[in-house]
C-alpha positions, 0 to 999 in steps of 0.5 A: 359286142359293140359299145353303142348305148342301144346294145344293152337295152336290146339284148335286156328286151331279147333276153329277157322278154323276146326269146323266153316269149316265142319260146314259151307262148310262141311254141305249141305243147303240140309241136313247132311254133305257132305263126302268130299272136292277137294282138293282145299277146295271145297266141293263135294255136289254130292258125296254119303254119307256114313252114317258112316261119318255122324255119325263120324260127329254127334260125333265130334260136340257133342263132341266139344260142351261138350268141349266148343269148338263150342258154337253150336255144340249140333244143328250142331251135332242134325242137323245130327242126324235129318238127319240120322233118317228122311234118314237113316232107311227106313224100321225103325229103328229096321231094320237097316240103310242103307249103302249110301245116296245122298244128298236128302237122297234117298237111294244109297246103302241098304247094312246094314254094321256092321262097318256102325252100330258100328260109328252110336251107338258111334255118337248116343252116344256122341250126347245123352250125349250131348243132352238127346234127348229122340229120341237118346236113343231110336236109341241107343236101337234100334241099340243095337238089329240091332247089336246083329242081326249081331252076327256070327253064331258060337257064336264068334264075328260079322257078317261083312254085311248083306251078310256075305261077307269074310274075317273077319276083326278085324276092325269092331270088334275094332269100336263096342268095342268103341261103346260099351263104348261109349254106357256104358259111355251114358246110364249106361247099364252094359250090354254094359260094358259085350259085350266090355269085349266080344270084348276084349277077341276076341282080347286077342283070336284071333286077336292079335297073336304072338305080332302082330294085325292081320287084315284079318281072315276065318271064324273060325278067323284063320289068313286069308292065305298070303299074307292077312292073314300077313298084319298089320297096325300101325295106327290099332295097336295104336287103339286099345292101346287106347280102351284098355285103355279106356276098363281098366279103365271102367272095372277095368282091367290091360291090360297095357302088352299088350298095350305096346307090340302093342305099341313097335310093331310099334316103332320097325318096323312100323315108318319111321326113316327119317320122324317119320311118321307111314306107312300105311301097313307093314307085320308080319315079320316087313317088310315093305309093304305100305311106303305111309302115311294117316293122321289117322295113325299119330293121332291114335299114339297121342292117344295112348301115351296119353292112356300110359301115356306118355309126351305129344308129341309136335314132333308128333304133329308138323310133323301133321302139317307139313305134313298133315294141313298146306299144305291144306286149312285152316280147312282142311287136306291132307289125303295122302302122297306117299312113300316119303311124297309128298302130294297126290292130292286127294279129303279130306275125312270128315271121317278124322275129327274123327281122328283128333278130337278124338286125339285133345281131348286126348291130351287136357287131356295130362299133 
């Protein structure tokens, strides 16, 4: 547990508002959990679910339990997976799972999704490792094949749907590389270590061109033409620092060059100078194309300096409780801000406790 003086007020607002929250409220009497709350704390039960968002939960209680943060996060996170597997796959698991579900669990939308696919191997994983439930593994290997049915026809990288939908995306792309590790870290299957190593040398390739992470590709994975083909995005930047950290010590490479190149990227062009906070888009030259803020951005940028071993940032984390936690219920969080950072009434996403979980858990470890 690191020392810094923000852990004990994160692990105060985790343990005693967040989980019990997205516990309680955030779990429907019907079954998984719910995708969001008003923005006055209560939650959407009508809303469709993204199984994405069930796996991003399956991992954060499985996580918080093996942190000993909640007492009963296995069940919590089992009562999900027990979700997604009664719902999830109709056709059986070596089919895939669908896209959305109501809140019965009929099907809403059948697309299979390879970003979709990526959050549920990384879920399944951390809930494996928390639970050794043999059905877990079972679903990971089965996931693994579904995956490998995504593969693109060139040979390089993925599919993004069962469609073949344009453009091609990095981000897809990114959140296998963290499935995949996920996955290795669970089972021990070397072969998962290869295919992040795969992941990463499409970054190396492709996607990170001239100093900068691109986010829409052709089919070829040339840069998709401007204005798309231009974009950039902080938060995805500050990404992929940390799987690439997490890949270097797994595979016992050196990528720290190009780490701090995303790195000095977004510090020279991608935060607001008055604020600190990361914008949302900006454009290859640096200028700037999205001055609104989400919440994800400004934890992605805690757990990248953890990943470059840099002091814990106790500025950083203020300004995500000033702007994005304390503003909300307790528990919960604003998602948005506009360009000047005035808070957006909308709805709060579940998909955002991953974040905030996944940079409470590196900070932890921060000395």
């Amino acid at each position: 547990m690191s020392n810094a003086p923000g852990t004990r007020r994160l692990r105060d607002w985790l343990c005693h508002y967040a989980l019990p929250l997205w516990a309680s409220a955030g779990r429907d009497p019907a079954g998984g959990f719910v995708e969001r709350f008003a923005p006055d704390g209560k939650p959407d039960l009508d809303a469709p679910r993204r199984v994405m968002v069930q796996a991003r939960q399956v991992y954060v209680y499985a996580h918080a339990a093996m942190m000993g943060l909640m007492p009963d996060g296995a069940a919590i996170a089992q009562s999900g997976f027990d979700f997604l597997l009664r719902h999830g796959a109709p056709d059986g698991l070596a089919c895939g799972f669908v896209h959305r579900l109501d809140r019965r669990g009929r099907v809403v939308d059948d697309a299979r999704d390879l970003y979709d696919h990526a959050f549920l191997l990384m879920g399944f994983s951390w809930f494996y490792r928390t639970s050794a439930d043999p059905r877990a593994k079972e679903a990971i290997d089965r996931l693994i094949d579904v995956i490998a049915g995504f593969r693109h026809k060139s040979g390089c990288g993925y599919r993004e749907n069962s469609t073949d939908t344009p453009p091609r995306r990095q981000n897809p792309h990114m959140h296998l590389l963290e499935a995949f590790l996920a996955a290795h870290q669970a089972t021990g299957r070397q072969d998962m270590l290869e295919k992040a190593g795969e992941i990463v040398s499409l970054f190396q390739d492709h996607f990170f061109r001239a100093g900068v992470l691109g986010e829409f590709f052709n089919e070829d994975l040339t840069p998709a033409p401007p204005p798309a083909g231009d974009i950039a995005e902080p938060g995805h930047h500050h990404e992929w620092i940390w799987l690439l950290g997490r890949f270097s010590r797994a595979a016992g490479r050196d990528m720290s060059g190009v780490m701090r190149a995303l790195y000095d990227f977004v510090a020279r062009h991608g935060v607001e100078p008055v604020s600190g906070l990361l914008y949302n888009e900006i454009w290859a030259d640096g200028r700037v194309k999205d001055a609104a803020k989400r919440l994800w951005p400004q934890t992605e940028q805690l757990k990248a300096q953890c990943a470059l071993g840099m002091p814990a940032d106790e500025a950083m984390l203020e300004r995500i409780f000033r702007y994005f936690l304390e503003p909300a219920p307790p528990g919960a969080w604003v998602d948005r801000l506009d360009a000047h950072n005035v808070p957006l009434a909308a709805p709060i996403p579940a998909s955002s406790f991953y974040h905030l979980f996944g940079a409470f858990a590196e900070y932890d470890q921060t000395p």
